[in-house]
Structure formats: C-alpha cells, structure tokens
C-alpha positions in Angstrom: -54.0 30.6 -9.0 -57.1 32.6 -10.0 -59.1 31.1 -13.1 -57.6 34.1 -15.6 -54.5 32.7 -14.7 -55.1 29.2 -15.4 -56.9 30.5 -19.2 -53.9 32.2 -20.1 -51.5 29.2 -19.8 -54.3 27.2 -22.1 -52.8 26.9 -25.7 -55.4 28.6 -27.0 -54.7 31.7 -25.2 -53.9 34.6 -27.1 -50.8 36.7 -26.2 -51.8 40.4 -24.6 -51.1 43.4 -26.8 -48.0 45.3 -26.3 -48.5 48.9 -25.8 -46.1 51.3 -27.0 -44.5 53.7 -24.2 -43.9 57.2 -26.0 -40.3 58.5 -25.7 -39.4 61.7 -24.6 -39.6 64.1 -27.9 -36.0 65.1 -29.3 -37.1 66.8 -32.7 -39.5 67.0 -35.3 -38.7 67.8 -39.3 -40.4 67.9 -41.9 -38.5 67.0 -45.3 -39.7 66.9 -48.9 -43.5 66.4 -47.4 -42.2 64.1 -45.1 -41.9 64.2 -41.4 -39.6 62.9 -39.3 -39.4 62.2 -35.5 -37.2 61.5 -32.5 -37.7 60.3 -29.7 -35.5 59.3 -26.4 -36.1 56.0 -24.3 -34.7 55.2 -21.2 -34.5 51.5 -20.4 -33.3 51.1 -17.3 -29.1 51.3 -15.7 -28.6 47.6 -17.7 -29.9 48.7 -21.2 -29.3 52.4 -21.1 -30.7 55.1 -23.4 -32.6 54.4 -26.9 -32.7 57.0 -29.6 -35.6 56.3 -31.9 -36.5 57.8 -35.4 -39.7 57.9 -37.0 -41.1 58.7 -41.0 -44.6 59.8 -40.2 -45.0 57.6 -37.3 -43.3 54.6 -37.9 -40.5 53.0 -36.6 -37.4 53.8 -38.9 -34.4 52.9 -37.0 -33.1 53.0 -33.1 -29.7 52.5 -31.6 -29.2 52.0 -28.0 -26.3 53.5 -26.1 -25.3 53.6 -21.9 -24.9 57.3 -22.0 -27.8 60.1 -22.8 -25.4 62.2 -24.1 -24.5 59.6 -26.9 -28.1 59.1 -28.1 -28.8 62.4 -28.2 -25.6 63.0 -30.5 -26.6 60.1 -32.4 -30.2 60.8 -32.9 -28.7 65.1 -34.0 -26.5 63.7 -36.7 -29.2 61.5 -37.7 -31.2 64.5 -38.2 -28.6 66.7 -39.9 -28.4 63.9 -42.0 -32.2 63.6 -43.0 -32.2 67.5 -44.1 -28.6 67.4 -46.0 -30.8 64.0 -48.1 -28.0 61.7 -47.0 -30.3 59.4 -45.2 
C-alpha cells in the first residue's frame, strides 16, 4: 500500500470531489427567460438509461428507465410540458 493510500484511510482525510459526467444533449428551451435542458445518461445494462432536466444548469429532476426509448419519451413530455406552463 503506497503512502496516498494509507493518508486517505486517516480520519482526517477528505472525500475526492465527484465530477459530473455530461449527458448526451436531448433539447434545449428557453421559457419565460428561462432555459431549460435535457440530457440522456446511460448507466450501464443494470441501471439503464437516465433522462435528466435542468433550469439554467441545475439539476431539476431525473427519472431512470431500462429502455432509451422510454427516457426519451419521458424527458419529450417533460418538455411539452415546460412550454404548455404545466410544469
């Protein structure tokens, strides 16, 4: 075991930084001066494929599903929704 290895098992280690993988783009609005974002994530055969929308940039909502075809439904009616003012 190498000595970084032994520091970051010491309680006063601090936990690495996750970085944020960009999705595959979907769609881009913008609403009322607002902009909103999809974004598709695949998480491997287990977990499947994760829609993700965003309100300038930040995380709004996600929903995982085992078929592409599903989140990208999901993450359309999502949108639909946005510019109709239902969401």
């Amino acid at each position: 075991m190498s000595d970084n290895d032994k520091d970051a098992l010491l309680w006063t280690a601090r936990p690495l930084v996750r970085q944020r993988r960009p999705g595959e783009p979907l769609w881009t609005i913008r609403v009322n001066h607002v902009t909103y974002s999809a974004e598709l994530m695949f998480h491997g055969e287990s977990y499947g494929w994760e829609a993700q929308i965003f309100r300038e940039t930040e995380f709004t909502m996600g929903r995982r599903f085992i078929l592409r075809e599903k989140a990208i439904g999901w993450a359309e009616a999502e949108k639909q929704a946005i510019e109709e003012g239902d969401a």
